[in-house]
C-alpha positions as CSV (number, residue, x, y, z in Angstrom):
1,X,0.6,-15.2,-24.8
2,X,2.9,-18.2,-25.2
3,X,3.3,-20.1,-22.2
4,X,6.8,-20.1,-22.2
5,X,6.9,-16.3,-21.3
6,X,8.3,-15.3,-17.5
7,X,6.9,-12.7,-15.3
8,X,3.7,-15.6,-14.9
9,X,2.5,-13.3,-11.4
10,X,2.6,-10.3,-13.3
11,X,1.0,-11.4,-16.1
12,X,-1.6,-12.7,-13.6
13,X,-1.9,-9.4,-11.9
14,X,-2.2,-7.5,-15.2
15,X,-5.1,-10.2,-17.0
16,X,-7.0,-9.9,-13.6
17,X,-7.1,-6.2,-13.3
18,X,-8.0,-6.5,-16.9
19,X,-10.7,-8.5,-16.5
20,X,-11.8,-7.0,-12.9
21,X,-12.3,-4.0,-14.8
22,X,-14.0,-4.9,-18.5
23,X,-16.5,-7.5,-16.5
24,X,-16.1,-7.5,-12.3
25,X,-14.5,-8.7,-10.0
26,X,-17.7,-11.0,-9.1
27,X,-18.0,-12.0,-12.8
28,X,-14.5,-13.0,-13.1
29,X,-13.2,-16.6,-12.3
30,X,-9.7,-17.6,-11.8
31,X,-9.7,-20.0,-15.0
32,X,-10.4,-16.7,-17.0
33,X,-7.7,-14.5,-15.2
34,X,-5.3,-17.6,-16.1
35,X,-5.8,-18.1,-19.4
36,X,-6.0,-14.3,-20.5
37,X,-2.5,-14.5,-18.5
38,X,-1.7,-17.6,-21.3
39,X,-1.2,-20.3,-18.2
40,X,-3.2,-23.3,-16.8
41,X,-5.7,-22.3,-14.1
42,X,-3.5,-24.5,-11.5
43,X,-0.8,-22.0,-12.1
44,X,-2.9,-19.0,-10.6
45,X,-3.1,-21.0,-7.2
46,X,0.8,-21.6,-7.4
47,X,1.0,-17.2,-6.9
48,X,-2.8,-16.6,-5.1
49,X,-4.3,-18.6,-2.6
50,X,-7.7,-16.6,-3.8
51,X,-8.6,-14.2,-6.6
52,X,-9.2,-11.5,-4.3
53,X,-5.1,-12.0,-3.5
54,X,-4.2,-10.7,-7.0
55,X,-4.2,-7.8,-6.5
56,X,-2.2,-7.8,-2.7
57,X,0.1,-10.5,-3.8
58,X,3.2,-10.2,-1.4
59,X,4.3,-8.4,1.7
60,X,7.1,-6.2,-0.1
61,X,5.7,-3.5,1.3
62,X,5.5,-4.8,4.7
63,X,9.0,-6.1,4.8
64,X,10.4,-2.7,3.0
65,X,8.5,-0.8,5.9
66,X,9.4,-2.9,8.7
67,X,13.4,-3.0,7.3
68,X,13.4,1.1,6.4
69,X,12.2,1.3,10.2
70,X,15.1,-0.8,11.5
71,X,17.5,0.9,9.8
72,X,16.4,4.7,10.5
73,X,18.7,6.8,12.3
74,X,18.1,6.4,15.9
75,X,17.9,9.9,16.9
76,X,14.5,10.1,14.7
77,X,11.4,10.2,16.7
78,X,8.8,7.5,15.8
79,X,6.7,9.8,13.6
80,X,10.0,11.2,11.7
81,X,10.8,7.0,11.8
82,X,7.7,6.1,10.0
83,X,7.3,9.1,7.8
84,X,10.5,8.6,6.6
85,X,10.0,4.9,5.8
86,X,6.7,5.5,4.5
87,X,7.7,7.9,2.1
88,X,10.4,5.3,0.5
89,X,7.5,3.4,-0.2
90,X,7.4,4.5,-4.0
91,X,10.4,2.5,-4.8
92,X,8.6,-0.7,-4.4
93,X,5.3,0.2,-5.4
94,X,4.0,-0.8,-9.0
95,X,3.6,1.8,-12.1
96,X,1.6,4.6,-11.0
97,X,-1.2,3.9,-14.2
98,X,-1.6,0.4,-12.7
99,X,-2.2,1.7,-9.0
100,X,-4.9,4.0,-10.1
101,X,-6.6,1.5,-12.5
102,X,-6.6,-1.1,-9.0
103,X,-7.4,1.7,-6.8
104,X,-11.1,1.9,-9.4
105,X,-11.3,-1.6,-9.0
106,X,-11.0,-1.8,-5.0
107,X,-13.4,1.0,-4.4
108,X,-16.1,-0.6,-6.5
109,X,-15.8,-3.9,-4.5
110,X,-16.9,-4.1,-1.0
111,X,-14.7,-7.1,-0.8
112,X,-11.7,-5.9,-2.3
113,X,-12.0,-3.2,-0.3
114,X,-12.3,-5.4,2.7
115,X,-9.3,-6.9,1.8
116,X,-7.0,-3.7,1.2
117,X,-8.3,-2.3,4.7
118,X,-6.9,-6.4,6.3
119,X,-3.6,-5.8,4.3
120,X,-3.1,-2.5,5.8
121,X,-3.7,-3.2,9.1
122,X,-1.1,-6.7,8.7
123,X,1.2,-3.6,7.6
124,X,0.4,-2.2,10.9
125,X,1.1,-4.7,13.2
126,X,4.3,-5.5,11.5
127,X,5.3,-2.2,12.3
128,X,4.5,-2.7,15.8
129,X,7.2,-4.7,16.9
130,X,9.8,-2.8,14.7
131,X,9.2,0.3,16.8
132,X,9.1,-1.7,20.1
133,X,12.7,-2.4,19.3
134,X,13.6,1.0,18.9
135,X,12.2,1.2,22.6
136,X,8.8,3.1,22.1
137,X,6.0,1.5,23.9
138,X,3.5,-1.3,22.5
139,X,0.4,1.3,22.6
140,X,2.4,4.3,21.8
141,X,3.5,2.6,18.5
142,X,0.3,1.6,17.7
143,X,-1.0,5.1,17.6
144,X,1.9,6.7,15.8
145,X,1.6,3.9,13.6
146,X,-2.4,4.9,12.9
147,X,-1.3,8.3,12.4
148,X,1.5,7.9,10.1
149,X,-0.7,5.7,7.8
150,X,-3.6,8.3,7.8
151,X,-1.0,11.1,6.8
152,X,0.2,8.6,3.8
153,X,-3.7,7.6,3.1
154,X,-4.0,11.6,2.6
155,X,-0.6,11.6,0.4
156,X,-0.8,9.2,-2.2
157,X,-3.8,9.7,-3.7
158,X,-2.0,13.1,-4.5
159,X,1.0,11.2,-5.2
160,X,-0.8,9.2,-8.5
161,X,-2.3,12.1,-9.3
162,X,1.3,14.3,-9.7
163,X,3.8,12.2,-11.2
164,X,6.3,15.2,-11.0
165,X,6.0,15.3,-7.0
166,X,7.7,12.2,-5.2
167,X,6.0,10.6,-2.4
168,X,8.5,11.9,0.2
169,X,7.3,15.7,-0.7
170,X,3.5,14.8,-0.1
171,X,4.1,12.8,3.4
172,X,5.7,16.0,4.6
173,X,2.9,18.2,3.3
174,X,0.2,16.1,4.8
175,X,2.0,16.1,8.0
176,X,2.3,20.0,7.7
177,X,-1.4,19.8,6.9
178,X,-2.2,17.5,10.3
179,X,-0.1,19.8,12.5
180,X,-2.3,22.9,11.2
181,X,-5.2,21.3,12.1
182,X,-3.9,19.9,15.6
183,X,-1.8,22.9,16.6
184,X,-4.3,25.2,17.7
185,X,-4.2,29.3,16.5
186,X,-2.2,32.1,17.9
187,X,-3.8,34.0,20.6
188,X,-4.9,37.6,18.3
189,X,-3.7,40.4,20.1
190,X,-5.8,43.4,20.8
């Protein structure tokens, strides 16, 4: 690539997952993932403090959440609140072939996988505070919080799998899916 060419984090992103998956993450050094990406190895540390980072780079997803929850109608509850944002989350999110092809490379790395479960809960506590200021209580939040993300851990793996389904549509299904499980049967009349 010549080294003239723009998009440098992206190309970053792209040689590392590239290289996470054709050799390892452990087998794979930074000077590699920067010169597949056509740039100097002191470039990479310009983007990512680390190489696990390449594959986390940035909070948009954090500052989309946090700014969605901000600006939801107030009359929402905090579950409606977070579902909502939570579901707008695919307008930010990379192409769905590169998600899948991470998601592989997390789950066969302890440590990338360490490091997705940190970024999620820094997600988390962002949230926190957003809710506060829509009045809902420190703990409370915190526990819708937990429950909204579980909902959306149970949607988007569906999500990448049906590209003709948005994100929205499977939040609300998991949620139906939760309130089945939590709501407990009708009394059977005899």
């Amino acid at each position: 690539m010549p080294r003239w060419e723009s998009d440098a984090q992206g190309r970053l992103e792209r040689a590392a997952l590239t290289l996470f998956e054709t050799q390892g993450f452990e087998r794979t050094s930074v000077a590699q993932i920067a010169d597949a990406a056509g740039l100097k190895e002191r470039s990479f540390y310009r983007y990512f403090p680390d190489k696990r980072e390449v594959l986390f780079a940035g909070n948009e997803l954090e500052a989309h959440l946090v700014a969605q929850v901000e600006a939801a109608d107030p009359e929402l509850t905090p579950i409606e609140t977070l579902l909502t944002a939570l579901g707008t989350a695919e307008e930010i999110f990379r192409p769905r072939e590169f998600l899948l092809r991470r998601g592989k490379v997390i789950a066969a790395n302890p440590a990338l996988a360490e490091r997705d479960l940190i970024k999620l809960a820094a997600i988390a506590d962002a949230l926190v505070p957003a809710l506060e200021r829509r009045g809902v209580e420190p703990g409370r939040a915190r526990f819708v919080i937990d429950v909204a993300l579980a909902i959306h851990r149970r949607a988007v793996p569906r999500w990448l799998a049906e590209p003709d389904t948005t994100l929205a549509q499977l939040m609300a299904q998991a949620a139906a899916e939760l309130r089945e499980v939590v709501t407990p049967p009708a009394p059977t009349v005899r």
